[in-house]
C-alpha positions in Angstrom: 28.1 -40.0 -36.8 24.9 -42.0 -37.1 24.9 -42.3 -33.0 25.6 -38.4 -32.9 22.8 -37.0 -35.2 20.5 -40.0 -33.4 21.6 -38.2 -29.8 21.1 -34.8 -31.3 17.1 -35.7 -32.7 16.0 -36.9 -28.9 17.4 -33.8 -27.6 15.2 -31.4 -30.0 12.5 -34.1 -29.4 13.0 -33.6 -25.4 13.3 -29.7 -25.6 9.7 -29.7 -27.3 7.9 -31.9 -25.3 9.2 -29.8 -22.3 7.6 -26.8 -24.3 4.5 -28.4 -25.0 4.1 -29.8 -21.6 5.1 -25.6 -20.6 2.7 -23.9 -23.2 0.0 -26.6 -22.5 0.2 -25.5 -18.8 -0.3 -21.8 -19.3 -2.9 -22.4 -21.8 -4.5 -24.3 -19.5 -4.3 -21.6 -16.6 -5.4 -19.3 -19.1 -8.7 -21.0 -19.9 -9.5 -21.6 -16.3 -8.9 -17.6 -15.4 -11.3 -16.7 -18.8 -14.4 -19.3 -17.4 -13.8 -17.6 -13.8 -14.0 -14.1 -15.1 -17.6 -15.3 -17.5 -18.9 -17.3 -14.3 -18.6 -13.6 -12.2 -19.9 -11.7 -15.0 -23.0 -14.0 -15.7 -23.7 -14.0 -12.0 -23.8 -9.8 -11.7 -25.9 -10.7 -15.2 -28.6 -12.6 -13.1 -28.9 -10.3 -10.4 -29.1 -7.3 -12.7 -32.0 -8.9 -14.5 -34.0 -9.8 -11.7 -33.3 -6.2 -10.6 -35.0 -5.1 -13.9 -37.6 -7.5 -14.1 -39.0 -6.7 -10.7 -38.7 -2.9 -12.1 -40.8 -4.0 -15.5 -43.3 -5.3 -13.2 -43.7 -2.1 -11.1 -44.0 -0.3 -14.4 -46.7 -2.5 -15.8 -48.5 -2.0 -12.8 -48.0 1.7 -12.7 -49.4 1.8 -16.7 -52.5 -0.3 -14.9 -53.6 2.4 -12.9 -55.1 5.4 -15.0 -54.7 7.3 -12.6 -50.6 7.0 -12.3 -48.7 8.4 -15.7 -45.2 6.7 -16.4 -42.0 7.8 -14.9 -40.4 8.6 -18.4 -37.0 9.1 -16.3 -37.0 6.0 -14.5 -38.2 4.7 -18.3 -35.2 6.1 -19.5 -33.1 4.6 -17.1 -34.8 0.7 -17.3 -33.9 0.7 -20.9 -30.1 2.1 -20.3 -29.9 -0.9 -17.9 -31.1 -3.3 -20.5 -28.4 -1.6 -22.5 -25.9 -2.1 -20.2 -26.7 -5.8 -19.5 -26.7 -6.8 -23.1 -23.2 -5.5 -23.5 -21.9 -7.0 -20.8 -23.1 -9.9 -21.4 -21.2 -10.2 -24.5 -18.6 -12.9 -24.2 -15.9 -11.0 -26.1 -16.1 -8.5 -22.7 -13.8 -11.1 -21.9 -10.6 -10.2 -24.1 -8.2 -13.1 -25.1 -4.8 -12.6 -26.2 -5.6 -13.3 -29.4 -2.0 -11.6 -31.3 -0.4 -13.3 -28.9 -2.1 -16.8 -29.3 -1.4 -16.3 -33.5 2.3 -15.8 -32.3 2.2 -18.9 -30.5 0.8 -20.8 -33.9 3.2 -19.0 -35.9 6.5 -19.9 -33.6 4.9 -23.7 -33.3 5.3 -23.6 -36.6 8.9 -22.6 -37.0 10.7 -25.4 -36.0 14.0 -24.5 -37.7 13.9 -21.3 -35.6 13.0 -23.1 -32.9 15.9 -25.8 -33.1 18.5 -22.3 -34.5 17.6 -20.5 -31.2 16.6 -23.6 -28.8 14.9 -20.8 -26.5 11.1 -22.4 -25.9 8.0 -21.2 -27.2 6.8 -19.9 -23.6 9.5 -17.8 -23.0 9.6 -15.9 -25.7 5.6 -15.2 -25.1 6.0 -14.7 -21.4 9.1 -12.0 -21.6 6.7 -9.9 -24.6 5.2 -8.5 -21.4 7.6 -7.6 -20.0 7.3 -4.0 -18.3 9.8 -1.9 -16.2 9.6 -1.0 -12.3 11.4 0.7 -10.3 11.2 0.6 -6.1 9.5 4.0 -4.6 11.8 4.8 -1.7 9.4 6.7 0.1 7.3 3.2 0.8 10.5 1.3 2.0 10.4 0.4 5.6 13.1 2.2 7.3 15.8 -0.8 7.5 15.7 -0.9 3.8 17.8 0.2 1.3 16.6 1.1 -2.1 20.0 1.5 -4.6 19.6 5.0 -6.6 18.4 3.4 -9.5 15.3 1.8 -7.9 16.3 -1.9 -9.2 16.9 -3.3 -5.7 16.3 -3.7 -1.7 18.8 -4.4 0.6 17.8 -5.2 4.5 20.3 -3.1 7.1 19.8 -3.3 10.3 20.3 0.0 11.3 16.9 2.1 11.0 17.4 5.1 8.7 16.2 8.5 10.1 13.6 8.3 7.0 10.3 11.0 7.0 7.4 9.2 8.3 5.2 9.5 5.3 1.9 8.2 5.3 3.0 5.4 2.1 5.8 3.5 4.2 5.5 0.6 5.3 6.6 1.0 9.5 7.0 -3.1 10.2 7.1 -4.9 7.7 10.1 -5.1 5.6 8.0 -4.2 2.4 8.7 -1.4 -0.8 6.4 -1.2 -3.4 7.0 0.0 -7.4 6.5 3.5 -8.2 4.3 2.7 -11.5 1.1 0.6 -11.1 -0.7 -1.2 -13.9 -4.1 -1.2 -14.5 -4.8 -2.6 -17.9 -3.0 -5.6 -20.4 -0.8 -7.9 -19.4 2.8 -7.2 -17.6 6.1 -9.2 -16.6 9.0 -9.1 -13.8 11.8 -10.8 -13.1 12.9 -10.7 -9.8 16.7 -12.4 -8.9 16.8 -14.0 -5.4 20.1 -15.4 -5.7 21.9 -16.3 -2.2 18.4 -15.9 -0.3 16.8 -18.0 2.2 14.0 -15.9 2.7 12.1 -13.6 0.7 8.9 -12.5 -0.3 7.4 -10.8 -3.8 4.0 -9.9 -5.6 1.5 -8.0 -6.8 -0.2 -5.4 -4.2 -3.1 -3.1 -4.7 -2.1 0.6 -3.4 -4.7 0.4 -0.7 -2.5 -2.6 1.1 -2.1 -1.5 5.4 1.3 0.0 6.2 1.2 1.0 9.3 1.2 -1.2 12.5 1.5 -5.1 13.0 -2.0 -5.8 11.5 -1.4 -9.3 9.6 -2.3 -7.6 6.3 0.7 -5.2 6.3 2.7 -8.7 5.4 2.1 -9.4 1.4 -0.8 -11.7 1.0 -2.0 -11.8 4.3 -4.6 -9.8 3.5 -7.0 -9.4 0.4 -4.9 -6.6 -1.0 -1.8 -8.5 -2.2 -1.1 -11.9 -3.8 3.1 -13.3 -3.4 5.2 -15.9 -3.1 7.1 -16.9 -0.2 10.5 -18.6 0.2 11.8 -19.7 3.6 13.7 -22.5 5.0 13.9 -23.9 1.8 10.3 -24.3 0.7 8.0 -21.8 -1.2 4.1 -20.8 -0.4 2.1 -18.8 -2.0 -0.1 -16.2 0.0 -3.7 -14.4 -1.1 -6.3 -13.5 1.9 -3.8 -15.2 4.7 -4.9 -18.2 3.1 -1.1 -20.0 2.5 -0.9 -23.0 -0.3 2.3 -24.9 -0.3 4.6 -25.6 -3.6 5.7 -28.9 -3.8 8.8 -27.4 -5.6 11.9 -28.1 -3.9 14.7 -26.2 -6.5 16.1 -23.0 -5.7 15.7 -20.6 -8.4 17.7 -17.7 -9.2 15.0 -15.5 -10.6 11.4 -15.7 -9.9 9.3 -14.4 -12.5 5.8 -12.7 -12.0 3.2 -12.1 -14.7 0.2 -10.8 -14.5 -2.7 -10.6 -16.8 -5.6 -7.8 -16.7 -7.7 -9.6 -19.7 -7.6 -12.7 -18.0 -7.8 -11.5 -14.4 -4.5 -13.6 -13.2 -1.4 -13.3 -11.0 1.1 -15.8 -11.9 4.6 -17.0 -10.4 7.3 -19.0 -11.9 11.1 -20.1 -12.0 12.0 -17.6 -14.2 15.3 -20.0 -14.9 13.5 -22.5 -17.5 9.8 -20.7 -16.9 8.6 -23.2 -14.5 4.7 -23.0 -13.7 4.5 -22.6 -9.8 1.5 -21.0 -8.8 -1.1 -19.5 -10.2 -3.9 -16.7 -8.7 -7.7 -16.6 -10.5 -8.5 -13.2 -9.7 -11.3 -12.7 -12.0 -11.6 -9.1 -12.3 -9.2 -6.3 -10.7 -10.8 -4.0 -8.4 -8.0 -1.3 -8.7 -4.4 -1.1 -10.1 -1.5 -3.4 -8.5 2.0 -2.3 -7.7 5.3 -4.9 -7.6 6.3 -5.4 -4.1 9.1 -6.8 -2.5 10.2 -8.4 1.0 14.0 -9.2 1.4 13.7 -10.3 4.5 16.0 -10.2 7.4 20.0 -10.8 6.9 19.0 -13.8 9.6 22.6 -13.7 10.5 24.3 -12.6 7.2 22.5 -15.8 5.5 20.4 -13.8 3.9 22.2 -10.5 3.4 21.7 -10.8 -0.2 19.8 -8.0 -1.9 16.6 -8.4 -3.7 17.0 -7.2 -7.5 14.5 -6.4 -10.1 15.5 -7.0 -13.7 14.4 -4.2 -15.9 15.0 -5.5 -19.6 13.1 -4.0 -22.7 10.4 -6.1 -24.1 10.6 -8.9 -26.4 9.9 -8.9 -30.0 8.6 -11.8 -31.9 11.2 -11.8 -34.9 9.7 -14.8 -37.9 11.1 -15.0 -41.2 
């Protein structure tokens, strides 16, 4: 009995160090979008305020000359601009998930519930966000096959008589979601079982979708941000600039969040919420759809569909 309650202790010991090394890493990831986002907004700062101090100097010179009256309009507008800088100049134009971060305290707090449960601190957090999709058909390139309830892809490789709108995607095998996000902080969870190749992220609407132009494929261009996985290793993709994962495990379900506050695109192994790469955006320049690449059946190896799952979001129960 001794041996067994001994055994049982350096498991819940194990299982949170493995969460705090988790938690740790998204905190971290978190601070280090936050100081990107001030460093962008400080440097628009500087360039707005040389903007107005070359304008207070025309003005004093203007008010020189007796013969020149001030421009009360362009007065008017020198002192909305002033305005305007000192607002956004106020750190807390940077939102932090503060509720969220309380919750955090709160659950590292409750061990018993921890221990009861044993599901980590991370996940919990992570699957709050989460938001549903579903796959617009009338963006699918015409050897996909969206399922009538919009959860998943499936490559065929005969080409569906499909109207040529001007939203699908022509050569790549790409579909996007029909809701985009623009605001707060969302979740997917995207099951890639059986796969050897796939591809899935973030896109903004304005992403090419006709012709072979490199940026029709996701992250090739500055449109998109995703993850890759072929031949048995993952990259991740943003401006055709590829960084490879030293993660070798296949996962069943990748899991993408992304974070409008905090101006990140994150991916992980959504199986045990596995860090594997993270995007600083800074500051979104328009709303981002979920896309999705299943890839070629590359000889009935990868005939597998792609498959969102749409699950309601997570509540944080404490008592």
């Amino acid at each position: 009995m001794r041996e067994n309650i001994i055994k049982k202790y350096e498991q819940i010991q194990r299982v949170l160090e493995e969460d705090l090394r988790i938690t740790l890493v998204y905190l971290e990831m978190e601070e280090r979008a936050a100081i990107s986002a001030l460093d962008g907004l400080m440097e628009k700062n500087c360039s707005l305020v040389q903007e107005i101090e070359q304008d207070l100097a025309r003005l004093t010179v203007q008010l020189a000359q007796k013969d020149v009256q001030p421009n009360i309009t362009e007065d008017t507008d020198i002192a909305a601009r002033v305005k305007d800088l000192l607002k956004r100049s106020d750190p807390s134009s940077v939102n932090l998930d503060e509720a969220k971060a309380d919750q955090i305290l709160s659950l590292s707090n409750n061990l018993l519930l921890l221990i009861r449960s044993q599901t980590p601190i991370t996940k919990k957090l992570i699957k709050s966000y989460s938001s549903e999709v579903f796959l617009d058909p009338e963006t699918a390139h015409p050897k996909l096959i969206i399922s009538p309830q919009g959860d998943s892809a499936t490559y065929t490789n005969t080409w569906q008589e499909l109207p040529d709108l001007p939203g699908r995607f022509d050569t790549t095998l790409n579909v996007i979601s029909q809701q985009s996000f623009s605001f707060g902080r969302h979740y997917w969870e995207i099951d890639v079982t059986g796969k050897t190749y796939w591809e899935l992220g973030l896109t903004y609407p304005t992403i090419p979708r006709k012709g072979n132009t490199e940026d029709c494929w996701l992250g090739r261009g500055n449109e998109s941000w995703c993850v890759e996985f072929f031949d048995g290793e993952y990259t991740a993709w943003h401006g055709g600039v590829p960084h490879q994962l030293p993660v070798t495990k296949r996962f069943g379900r990748i899991g993408v969040l992304c974070s409008f506050p905090a101006g990140l695109v994150t991916f992980l192994g959504a199986d045990n919420m596995t860090p594997l790469f993270s995007f600083c955006v800074g500051t979104f320049t328009d709303c981002v759809h979920l896309a999705v690449c299943p890839g070629h059946d590359h000889n009935g190896t990868n005939a597998k569909p792609i498959v969102i799952h749409n699950t309601a979001s997570a509540t944080f129960a404490l008592e």
